[in-house]
C-alpha positions as CSV (number, residue, x, y, z in Angstrom):
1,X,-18.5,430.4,-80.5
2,X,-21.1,427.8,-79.3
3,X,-20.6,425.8,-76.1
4,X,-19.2,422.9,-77.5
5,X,-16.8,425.2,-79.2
6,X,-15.7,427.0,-75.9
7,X,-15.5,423.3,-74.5
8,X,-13.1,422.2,-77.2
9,X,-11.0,425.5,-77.1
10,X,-10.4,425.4,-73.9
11,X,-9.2,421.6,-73.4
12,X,-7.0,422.2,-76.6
13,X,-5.4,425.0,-74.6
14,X,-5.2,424.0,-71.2
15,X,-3.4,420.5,-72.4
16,X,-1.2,422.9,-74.3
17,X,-0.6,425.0,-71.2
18,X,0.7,421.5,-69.5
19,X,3.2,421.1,-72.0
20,X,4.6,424.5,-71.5
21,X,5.0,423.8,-68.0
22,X,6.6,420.5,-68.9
23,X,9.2,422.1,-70.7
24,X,10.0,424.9,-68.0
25,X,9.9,422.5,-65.4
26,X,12.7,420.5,-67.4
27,X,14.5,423.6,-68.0
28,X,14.7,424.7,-64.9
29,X,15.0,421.3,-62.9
30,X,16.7,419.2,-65.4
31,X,16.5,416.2,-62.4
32,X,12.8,416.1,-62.5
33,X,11.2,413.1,-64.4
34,X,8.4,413.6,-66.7
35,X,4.9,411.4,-66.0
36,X,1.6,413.0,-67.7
37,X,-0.2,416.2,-68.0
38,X,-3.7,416.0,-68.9
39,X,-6.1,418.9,-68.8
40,X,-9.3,418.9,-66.7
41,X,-12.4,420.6,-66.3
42,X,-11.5,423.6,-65.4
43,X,-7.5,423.7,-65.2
44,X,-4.7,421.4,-66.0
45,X,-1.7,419.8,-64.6
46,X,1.5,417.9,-64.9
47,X,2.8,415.0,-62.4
48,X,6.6,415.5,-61.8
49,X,9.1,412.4,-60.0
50,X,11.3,414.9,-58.1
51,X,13.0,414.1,-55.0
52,X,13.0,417.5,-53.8
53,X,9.5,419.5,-53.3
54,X,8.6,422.3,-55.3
55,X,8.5,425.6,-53.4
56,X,6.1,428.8,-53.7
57,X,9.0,430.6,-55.0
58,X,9.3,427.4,-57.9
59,X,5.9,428.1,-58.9
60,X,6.7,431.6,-59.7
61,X,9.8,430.9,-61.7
62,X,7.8,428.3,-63.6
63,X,5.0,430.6,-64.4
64,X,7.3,433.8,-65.1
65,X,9.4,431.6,-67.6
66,X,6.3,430.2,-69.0
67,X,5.1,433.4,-70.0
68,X,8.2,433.7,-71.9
69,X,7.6,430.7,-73.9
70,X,3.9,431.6,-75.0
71,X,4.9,434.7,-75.8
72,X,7.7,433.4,-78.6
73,X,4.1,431.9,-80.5
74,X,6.1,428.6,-81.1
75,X,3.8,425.9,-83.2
76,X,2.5,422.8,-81.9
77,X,3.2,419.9,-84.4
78,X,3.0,416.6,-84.3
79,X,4.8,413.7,-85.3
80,X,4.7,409.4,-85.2
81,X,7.4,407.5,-84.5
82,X,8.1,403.9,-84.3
83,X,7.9,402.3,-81.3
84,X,11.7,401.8,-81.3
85,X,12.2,405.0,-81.6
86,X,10.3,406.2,-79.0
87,X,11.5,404.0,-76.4
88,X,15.3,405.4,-77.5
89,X,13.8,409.0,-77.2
90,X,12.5,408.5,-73.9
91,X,15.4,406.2,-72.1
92,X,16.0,408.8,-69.6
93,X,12.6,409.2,-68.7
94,X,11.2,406.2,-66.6
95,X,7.9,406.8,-66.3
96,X,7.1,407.6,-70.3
97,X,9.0,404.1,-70.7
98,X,6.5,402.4,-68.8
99,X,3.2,404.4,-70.8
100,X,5.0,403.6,-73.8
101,X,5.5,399.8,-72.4
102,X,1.2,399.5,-72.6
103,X,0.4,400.8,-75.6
104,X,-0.5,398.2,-78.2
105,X,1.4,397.1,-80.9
106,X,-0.4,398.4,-83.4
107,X,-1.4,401.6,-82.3
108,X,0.5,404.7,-83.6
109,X,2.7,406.3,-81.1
110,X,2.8,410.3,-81.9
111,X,4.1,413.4,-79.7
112,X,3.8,417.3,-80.2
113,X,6.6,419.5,-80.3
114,X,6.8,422.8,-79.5
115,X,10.4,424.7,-79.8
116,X,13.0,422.2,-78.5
117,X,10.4,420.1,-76.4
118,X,8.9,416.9,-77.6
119,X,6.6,414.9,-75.3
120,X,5.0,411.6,-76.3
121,X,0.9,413.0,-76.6
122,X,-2.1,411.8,-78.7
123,X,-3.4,415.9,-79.0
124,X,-4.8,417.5,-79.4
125,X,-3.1,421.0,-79.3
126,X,-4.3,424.9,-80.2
127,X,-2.2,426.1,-83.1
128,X,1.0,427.6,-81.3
129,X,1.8,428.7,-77.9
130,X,0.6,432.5,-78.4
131,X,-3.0,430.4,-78.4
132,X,-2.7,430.2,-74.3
133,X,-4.2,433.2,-73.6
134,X,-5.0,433.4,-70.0
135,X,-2.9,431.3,-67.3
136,X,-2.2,430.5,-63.8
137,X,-0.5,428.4,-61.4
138,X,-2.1,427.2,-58.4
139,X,-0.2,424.7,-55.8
140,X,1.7,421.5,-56.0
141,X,0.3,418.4,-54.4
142,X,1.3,414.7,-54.1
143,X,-0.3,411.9,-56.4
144,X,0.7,408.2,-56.5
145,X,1.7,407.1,-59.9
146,X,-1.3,406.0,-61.8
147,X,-3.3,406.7,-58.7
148,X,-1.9,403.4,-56.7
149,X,-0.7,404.0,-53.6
150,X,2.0,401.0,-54.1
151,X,3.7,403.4,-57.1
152,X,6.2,406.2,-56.4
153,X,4.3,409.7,-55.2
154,X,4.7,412.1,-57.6
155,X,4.9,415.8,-57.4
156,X,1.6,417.4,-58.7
157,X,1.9,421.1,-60.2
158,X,-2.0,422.0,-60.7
159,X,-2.5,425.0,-63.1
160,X,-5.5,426.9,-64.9
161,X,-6.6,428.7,-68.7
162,X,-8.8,430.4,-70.1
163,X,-9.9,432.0,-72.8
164,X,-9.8,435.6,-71.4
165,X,-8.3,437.3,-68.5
166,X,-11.7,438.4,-67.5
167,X,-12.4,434.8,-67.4
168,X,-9.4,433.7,-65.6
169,X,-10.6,436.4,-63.1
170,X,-13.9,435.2,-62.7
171,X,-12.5,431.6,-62.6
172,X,-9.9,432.8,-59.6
173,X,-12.5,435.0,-57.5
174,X,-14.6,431.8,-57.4
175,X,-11.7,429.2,-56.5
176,X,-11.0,432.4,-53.5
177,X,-14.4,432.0,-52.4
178,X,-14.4,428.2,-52.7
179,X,-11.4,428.3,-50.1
180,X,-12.9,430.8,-47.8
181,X,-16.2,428.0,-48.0
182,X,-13.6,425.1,-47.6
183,X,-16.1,423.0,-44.9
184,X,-13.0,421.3,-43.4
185,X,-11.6,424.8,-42.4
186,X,-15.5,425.6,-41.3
187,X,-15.7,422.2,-39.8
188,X,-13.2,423.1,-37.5
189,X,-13.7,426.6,-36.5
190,X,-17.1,426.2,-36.0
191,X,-16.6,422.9,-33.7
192,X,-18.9,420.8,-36.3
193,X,-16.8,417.7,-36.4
194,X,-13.0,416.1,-36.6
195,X,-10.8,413.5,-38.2
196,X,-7.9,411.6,-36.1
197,X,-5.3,409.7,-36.9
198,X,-5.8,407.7,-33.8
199,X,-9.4,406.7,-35.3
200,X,-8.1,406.2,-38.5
201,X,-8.5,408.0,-42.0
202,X,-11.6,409.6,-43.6
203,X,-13.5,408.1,-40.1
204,X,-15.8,411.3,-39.3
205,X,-15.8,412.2,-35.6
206,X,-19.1,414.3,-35.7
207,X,-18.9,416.6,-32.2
208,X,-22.3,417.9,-30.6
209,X,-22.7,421.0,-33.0
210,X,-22.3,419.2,-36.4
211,X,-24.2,416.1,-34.4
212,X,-27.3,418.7,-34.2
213,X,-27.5,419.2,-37.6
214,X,-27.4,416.1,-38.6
215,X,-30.2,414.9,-36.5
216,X,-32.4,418.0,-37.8
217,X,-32.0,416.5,-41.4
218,X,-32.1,412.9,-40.3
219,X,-35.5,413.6,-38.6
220,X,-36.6,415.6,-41.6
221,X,-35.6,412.9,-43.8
222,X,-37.6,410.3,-41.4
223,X,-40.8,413.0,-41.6
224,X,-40.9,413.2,-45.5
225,X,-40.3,409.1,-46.1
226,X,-43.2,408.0,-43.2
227,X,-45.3,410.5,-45.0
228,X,-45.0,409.1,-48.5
229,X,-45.3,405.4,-47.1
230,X,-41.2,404.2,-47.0
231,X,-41.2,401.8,-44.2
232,X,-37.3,402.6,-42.1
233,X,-35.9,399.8,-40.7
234,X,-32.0,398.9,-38.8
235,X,-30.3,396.1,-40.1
236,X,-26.2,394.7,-38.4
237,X,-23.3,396.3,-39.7
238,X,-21.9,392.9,-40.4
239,X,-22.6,390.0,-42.1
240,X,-21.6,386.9,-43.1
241,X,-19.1,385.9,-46.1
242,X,-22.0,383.8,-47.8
243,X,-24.4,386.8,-48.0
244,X,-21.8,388.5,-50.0
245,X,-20.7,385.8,-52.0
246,X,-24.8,385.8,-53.5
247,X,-24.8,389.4,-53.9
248,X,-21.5,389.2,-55.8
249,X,-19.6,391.5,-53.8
250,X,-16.7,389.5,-53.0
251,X,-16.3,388.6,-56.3
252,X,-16.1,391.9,-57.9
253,X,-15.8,394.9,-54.9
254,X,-13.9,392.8,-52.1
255,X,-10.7,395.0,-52.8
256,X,-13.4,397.8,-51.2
257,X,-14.3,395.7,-48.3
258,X,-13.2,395.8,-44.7
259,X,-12.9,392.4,-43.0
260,X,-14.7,392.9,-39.6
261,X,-13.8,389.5,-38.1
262,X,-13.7,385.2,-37.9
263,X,-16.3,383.6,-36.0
264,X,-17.4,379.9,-35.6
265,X,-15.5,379.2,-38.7
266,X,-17.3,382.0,-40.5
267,X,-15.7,384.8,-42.2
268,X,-17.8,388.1,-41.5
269,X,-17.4,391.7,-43.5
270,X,-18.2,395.0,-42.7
271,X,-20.9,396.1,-45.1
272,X,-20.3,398.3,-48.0
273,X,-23.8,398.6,-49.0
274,X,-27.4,397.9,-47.2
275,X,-28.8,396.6,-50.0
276,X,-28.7,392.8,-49.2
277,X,-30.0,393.6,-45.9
278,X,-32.8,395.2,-47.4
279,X,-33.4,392.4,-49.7
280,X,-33.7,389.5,-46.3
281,X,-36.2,391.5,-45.3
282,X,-38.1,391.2,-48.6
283,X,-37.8,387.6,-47.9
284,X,-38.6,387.1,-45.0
285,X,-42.4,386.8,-45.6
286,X,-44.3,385.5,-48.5
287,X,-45.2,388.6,-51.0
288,X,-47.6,389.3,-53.2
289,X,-48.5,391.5,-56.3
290,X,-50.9,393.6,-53.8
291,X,-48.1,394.4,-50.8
292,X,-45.9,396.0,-54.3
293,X,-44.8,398.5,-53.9
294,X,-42.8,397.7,-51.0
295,X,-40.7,400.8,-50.0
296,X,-37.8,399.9,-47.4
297,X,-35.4,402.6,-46.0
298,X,-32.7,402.8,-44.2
299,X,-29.8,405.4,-42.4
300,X,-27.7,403.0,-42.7
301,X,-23.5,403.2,-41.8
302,X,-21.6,401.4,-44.8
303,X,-17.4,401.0,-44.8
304,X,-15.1,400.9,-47.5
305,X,-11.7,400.5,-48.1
306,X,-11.3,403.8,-50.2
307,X,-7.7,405.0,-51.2
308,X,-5.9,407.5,-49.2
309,X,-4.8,409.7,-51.9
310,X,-8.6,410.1,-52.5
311,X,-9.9,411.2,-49.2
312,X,-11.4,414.5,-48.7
313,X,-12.9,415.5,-45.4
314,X,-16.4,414.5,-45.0
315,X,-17.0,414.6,-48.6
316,X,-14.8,411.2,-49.7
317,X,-14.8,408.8,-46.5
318,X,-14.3,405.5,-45.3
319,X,-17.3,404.9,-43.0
320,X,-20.8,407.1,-44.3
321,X,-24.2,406.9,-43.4
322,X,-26.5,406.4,-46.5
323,X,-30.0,407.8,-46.8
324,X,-31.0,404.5,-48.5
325,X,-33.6,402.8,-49.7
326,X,-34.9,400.1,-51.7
327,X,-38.4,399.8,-54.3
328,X,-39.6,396.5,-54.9
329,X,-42.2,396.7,-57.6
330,X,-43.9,395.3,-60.6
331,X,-43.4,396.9,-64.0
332,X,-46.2,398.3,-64.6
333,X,-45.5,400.3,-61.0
334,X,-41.8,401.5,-62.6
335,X,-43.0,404.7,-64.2
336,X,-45.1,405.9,-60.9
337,X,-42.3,405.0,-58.4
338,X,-39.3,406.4,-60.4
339,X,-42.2,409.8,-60.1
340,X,-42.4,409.4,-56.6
341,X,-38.7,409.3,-56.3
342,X,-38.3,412.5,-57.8
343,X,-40.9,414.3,-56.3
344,X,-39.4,413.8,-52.8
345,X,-35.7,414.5,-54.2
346,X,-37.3,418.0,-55.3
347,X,-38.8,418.5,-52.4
348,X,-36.2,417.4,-50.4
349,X,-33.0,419.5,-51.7
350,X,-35.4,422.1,-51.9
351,X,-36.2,422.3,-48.6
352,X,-31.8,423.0,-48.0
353,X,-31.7,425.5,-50.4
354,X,-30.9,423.6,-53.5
355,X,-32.7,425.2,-56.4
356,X,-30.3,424.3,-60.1
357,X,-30.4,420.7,-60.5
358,X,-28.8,418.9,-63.6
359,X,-29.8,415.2,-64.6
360,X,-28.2,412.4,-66.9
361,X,-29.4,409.3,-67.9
362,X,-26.8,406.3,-68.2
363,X,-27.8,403.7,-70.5
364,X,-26.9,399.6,-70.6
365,X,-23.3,399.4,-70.6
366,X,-21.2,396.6,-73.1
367,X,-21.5,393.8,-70.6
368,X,-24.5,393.5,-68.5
369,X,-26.8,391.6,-66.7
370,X,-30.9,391.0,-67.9
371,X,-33.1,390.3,-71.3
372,X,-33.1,393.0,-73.9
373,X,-36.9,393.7,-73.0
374,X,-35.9,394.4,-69.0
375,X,-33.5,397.0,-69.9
376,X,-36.0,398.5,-72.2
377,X,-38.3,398.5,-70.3
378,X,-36.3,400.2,-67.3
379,X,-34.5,402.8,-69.6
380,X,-38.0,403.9,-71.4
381,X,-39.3,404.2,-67.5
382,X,-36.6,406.4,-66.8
383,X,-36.6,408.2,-70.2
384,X,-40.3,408.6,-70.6
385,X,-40.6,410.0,-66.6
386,X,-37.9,412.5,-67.3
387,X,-39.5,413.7,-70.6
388,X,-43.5,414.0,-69.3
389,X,-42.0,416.1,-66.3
390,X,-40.1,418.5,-69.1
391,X,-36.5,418.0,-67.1
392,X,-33.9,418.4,-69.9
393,X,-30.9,415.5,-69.5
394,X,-27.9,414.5,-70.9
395,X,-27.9,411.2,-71.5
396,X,-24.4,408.7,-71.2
397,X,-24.7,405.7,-73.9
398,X,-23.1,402.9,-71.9
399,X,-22.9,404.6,-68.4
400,X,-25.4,402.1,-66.5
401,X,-24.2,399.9,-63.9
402,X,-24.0,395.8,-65.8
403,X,-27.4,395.7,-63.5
404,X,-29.1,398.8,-64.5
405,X,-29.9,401.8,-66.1
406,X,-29.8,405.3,-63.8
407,X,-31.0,408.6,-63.4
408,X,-28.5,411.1,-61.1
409,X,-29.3,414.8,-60.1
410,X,-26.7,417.0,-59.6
411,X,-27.2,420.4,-57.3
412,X,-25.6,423.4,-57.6
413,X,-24.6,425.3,-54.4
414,X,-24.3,428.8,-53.9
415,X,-21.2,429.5,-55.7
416,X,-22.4,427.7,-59.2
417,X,-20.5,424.4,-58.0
418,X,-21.8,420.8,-59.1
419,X,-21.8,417.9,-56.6
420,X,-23.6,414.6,-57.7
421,X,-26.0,413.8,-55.2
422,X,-29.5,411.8,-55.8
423,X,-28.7,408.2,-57.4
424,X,-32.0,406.5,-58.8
425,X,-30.5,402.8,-59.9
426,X,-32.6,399.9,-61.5
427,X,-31.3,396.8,-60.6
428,X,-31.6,392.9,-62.6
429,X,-29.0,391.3,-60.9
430,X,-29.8,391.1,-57.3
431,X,-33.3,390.4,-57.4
432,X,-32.1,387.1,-59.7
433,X,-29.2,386.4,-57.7
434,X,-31.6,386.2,-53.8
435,X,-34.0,384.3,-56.3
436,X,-36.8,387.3,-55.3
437,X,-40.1,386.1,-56.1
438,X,-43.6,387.7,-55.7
439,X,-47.1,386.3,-56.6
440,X,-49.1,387.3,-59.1
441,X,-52.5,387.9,-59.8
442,X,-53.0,384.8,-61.7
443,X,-51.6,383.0,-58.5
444,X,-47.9,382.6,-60.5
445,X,-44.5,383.3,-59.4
446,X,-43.3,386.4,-61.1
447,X,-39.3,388.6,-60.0
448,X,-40.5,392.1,-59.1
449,X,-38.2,394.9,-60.5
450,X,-35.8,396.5,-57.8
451,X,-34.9,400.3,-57.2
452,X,-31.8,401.5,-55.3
453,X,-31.9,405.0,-54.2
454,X,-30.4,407.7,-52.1
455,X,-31.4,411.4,-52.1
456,X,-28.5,412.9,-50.1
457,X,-25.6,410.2,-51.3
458,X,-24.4,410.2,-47.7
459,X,-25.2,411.9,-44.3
460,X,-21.4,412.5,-44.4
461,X,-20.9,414.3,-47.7
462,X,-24.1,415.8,-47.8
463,X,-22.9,417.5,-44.6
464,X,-20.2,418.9,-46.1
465,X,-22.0,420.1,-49.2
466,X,-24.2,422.3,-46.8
467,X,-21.1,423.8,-45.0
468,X,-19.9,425.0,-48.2
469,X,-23.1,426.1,-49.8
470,X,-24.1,428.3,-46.9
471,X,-20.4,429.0,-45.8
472,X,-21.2,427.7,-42.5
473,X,-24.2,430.2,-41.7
474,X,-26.9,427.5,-41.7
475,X,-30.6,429.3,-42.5
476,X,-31.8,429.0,-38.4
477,X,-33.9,426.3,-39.0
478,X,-30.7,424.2,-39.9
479,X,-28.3,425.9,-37.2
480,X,-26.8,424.4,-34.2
481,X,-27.2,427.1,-32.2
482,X,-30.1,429.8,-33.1
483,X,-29.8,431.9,-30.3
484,X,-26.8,433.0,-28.1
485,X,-27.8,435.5,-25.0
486,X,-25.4,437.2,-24.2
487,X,-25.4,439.3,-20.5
488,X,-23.4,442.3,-20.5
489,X,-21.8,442.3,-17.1
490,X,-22.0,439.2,-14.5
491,X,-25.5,440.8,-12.3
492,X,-27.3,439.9,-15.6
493,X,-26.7,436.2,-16.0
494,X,-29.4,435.0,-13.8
495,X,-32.2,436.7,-16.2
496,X,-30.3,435.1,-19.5
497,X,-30.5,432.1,-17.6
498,X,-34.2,432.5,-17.6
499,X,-35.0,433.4,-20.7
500,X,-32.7,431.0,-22.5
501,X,-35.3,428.2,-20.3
502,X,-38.0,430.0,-21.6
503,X,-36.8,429.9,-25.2
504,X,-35.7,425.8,-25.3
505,X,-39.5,425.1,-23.6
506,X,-40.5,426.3,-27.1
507,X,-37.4,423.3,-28.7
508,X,-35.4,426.4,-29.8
509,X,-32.1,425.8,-29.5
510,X,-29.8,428.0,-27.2
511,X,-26.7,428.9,-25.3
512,X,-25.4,431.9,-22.8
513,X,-22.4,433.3,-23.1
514,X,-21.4,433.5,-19.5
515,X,-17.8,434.4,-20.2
516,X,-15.5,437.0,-18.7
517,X,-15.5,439.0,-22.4
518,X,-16.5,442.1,-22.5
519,X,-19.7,442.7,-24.7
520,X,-18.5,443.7,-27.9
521,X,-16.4,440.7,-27.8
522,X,-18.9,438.3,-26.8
523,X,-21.2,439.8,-29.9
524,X,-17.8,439.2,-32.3
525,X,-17.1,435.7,-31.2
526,X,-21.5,435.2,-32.0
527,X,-21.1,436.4,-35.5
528,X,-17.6,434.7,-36.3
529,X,-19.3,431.4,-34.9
530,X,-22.5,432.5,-38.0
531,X,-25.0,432.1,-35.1
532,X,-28.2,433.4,-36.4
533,X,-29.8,435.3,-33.4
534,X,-27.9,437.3,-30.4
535,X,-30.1,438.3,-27.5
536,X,-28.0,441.0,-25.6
537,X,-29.3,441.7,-22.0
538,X,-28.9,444.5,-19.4
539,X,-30.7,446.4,-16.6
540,X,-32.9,448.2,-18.9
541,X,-34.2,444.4,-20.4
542,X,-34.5,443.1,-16.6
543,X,-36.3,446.5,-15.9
544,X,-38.7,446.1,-19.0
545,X,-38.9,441.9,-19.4
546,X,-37.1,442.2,-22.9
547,X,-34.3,441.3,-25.4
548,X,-32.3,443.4,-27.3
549,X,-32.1,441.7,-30.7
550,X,-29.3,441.5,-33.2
551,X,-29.3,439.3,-36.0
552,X,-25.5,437.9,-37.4
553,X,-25.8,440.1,-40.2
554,X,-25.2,443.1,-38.0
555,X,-29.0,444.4,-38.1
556,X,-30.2,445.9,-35.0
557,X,-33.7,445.1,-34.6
558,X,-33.8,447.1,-30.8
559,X,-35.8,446.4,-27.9
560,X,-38.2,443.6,-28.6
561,X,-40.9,441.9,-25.9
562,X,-40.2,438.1,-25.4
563,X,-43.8,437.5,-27.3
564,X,-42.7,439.0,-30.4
565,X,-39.4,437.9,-31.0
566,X,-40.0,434.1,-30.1
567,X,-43.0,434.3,-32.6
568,X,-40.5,435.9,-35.4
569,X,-37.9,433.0,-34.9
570,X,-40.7,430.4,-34.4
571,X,-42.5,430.8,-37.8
572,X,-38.6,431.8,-39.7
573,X,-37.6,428.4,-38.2
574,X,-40.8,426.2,-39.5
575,X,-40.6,428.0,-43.0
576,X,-37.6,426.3,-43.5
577,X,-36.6,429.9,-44.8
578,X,-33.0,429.6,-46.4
């Protein structure tokens, strides 16, 4: 079986797994209204309308009785029906009425049967129910109907199929792990940051630790643009309702936007996006063909209005710092920058331990903005860069923004997870709409070509990638806190208190734990906290001017002279070793 094969058995089985659970569920809790059940990418589920929650002990039930309907091999068939008919079929079941309600006239209505249970579907099925192989129920969560938080919240029984056990078990061990990585857990056990009601919803409150990381990227991220000629500038948080009107946000993202206030008559908006910021700057001085390209960058703090349902820790959020920037060029410069671009992504995941990438290409969508030539021109760039570096893609006919064709990189962390990250975005429209103008050679006017980018997606998310790729123990060059000294009775604080000087002198960065724990403890509550380095000190270290060294792994490295272990960390933390 090939892997489109594998792809295709298991969405025929999983979808079939969500109509078994369907027809339990209805068994079972005859009450229970029926909404969809679609399979995903690696499980399924089915939305319920029950006014009571599902239980842990429900979940069983359902899964026990399910097993009992697989194993009685019942066929999945299909039939049409007239719309009439199916509205009659379903007149207990309010939310099918209203699917049923938006499907065209025209189109044929079908639904699969297996045993007594019908549900209206469009398929497609495996053969019978003795197809399911490998199952398992997850958890229930809520979901607004159709994803609008205006709708009724539905009950949301999540479920997963394979084609094996031993892939189930695979499948399971790696949704275990993903749990014990889980960087909201992480977040707050290891003191990293915090969300409050009080604030408001997906608003990150980063605390000192989690702040420390982010300023050792942010300066790395500052070190590797100045170095391949970005110019970083600040621009307001706010701006006016006109500047939006001409980029064309209020028009078609204002449903996204936060309203920041009304001033002098004028309406102002938090920004979603830098982007016309970046482009005033381009305008406020008179360019020409030999100042392109001009790269601008930015860490710049964007809001948007997203949807509660859809916020996720510091990986979906309402206010995120972007790693942005912006390449105004000419097009014959396309090819080189879209290079440049991918060089420093390379080398910039790389340097956090991100080693698998996967790309895809998006092509013009059906409606769009620019001449036939422009988005040639701009997919070929993309295309032909891709190629001459030998990076296989996948491309996505139709995919682009209406402004642009884009390249996106996707990393894989440690436990074979995907997370879309770099975003490398031509862009037609704005350039036209701020009437961006450069001059030529030949002393004319010409529209340089503009590039949106951003390597990390957001500070924010990008954050929370790292916490669960490394499971909170950050490699030391990343880590809050590298070294902890830790005194074994009170007489010894004094000397942790000088070498822990000694040792932030040389910008390591350190703590003493002067607390009333006994050792062992203190050397627990290091490791559970993933700090890289403990330092343990005593009368023989005072008597001989050393450390005793332990790393979090539980290596012993013994008795080591000052000298010799601040060399060790020194060079581990410039190797950016992972």
């Amino acid at each position: 079986m090939n892997k489109e094969e594998l792809i295709d058995l298991r969405q025929r089985m999983r979808h079939s797994a969500a109509h078994v659970m369907a027809d339990v569920v209805k068994d079972l809790h005859p009450e229970a209204k029926l909404a969809i059940g679609p399979p995903t990418e690696d499980g399924f589920y089915y939305d319920f309308h029950k006014e009571t929650p599902f239980s842990d002990a429900d979940l069983k039930k359902i899964e026990k009785q399910m097993r009992r309907v697989i194993n009685k091999k019942l066929p999945f068939v299909c039939a049409e029906y007239s719309r009439e008919e199916m509205l009659e079929m379903n007149k207990d079941e309010p939310l099918k009425l209203e699917i049923i309600s938006g499907i065209p006239e025209d189109e044929i209505i079908t639904t699969y049967t297996h045993g007594s249970f019908e549900d209206l579907c469009a398929g497609p099925h495996v053969d019978s129910t003795g197809d399911i192989i490998a199952f398992k129920l997850l958890n229930v969560a809520g979901a607004y109907w159709r994803g609008d938080e205006s709708n009724v919240m539905l009950q949301r029984i999540y479920g997963t199929a394979w084609e094996s056990k031993e892939a189930l078990d695979e499948h399971l061990n790696k949704l275990e792990e993903a749990r014990k990585r889980d960087h909201r857990t992480l977040g707050n056990d290891l003191d990293l940051f915090s969300i409050h009601e009080e604030i408001g919803p997906g608003l990150i409150l980063w605390h000192p630790k989690g702040s420390r990381v982010r300023n050792i990227f942010e300066d790395y991220w500052k070190e590797q643009h100045y170095s391949r000629g970005y110019d970083l500038i600040y621009t307001p948080n706010i701006g006016r309702a006109n500047l939006w009107e001409t980029s064309g946000h209020l028009d078609f993202f204002r449903e996204n936007m936060f309203s920041a206030s009304e001033n002098d008559g004028q309406e102002y908006f938090l920004k979603p996006m830098n982007c016309p910021f970046h482009i005033m700057y381009y305008k406020s001085s008179l360019r020409s063909y030999r100042d392109l390209p001009m790269k601008v960058g930015e860490l710049g703090t964007v809001y948007r209005h997203e949807r509660g349902g859809t916020l996720h820790g510091m990986l979906r959020v309402r206010g995120f710092t972007q790693d942005d920037a912006h390449i105004f060029c000419r097009p014959d410069q396309i090819k080189a920058e879209v290079n440049s671009v991918l060089d420093l992504t390379f080398d910039l995941l790389g340097a956090f331990g991100f080693a698998d990438f996967t790309v895809n290409l998006s092509t013009r969508p059906e409606k769009a903005v620019g001449s036939d030539e422009q988005w040639e021109l701009a997919e070929n760039s993309l295309k032909d860069t891709l190629e001459d570096r030998g990076i296989s893609f996948d491309i996505e006919q139709g995919g682009g923004a209406f402004y642009g064709p884009k390249i996106d990189v996707n990393i894989k962390d440690a436990i074979g997870r995907s997370w879309q990250c770099t975003t490398v975005q031509f862009d037609f429209n704005l350039p036209e709409r701020f009437g961006l103008k450069y001059i030529g050679e030949d002393g004319g006017q010409y529209q340089p070509y503009m590039v949106h980018r951003a390597l990390f997606g957001s500070l924010e998310r990008f954050m929370g990638i790292l916490i669960e790729h490394y499971a909170g123990a950050f490699p030391l060059w990343l880590a809050p806190v590298q070294v902890v000294l830790i005194p074994v009775a009170d007489r010894h604080i004094d000397y942790a208190n000088v070498v822990c000087d000694r040792l932030r002198r040389s910008n390591l960065r350190v703590e003493v734990d002067s607390s009333s724990d006994r050792m062992n403890r203190k050397i627990r509550t290091a490791q559970i906290n993933k700090i890289p380095y403990m330092f343990i000190v005593g009368d023989r270290e005072i008597e001989q001017e050393t450390v005793s060294v332990r790393r979090r792994s539980g290596e012993d490295l013994g008795s080591m002279q000052m000298e010799d272990i601040m060399e060790t960390i020194l060079t581990e933390s410039s190797s950016h070793a992972i």
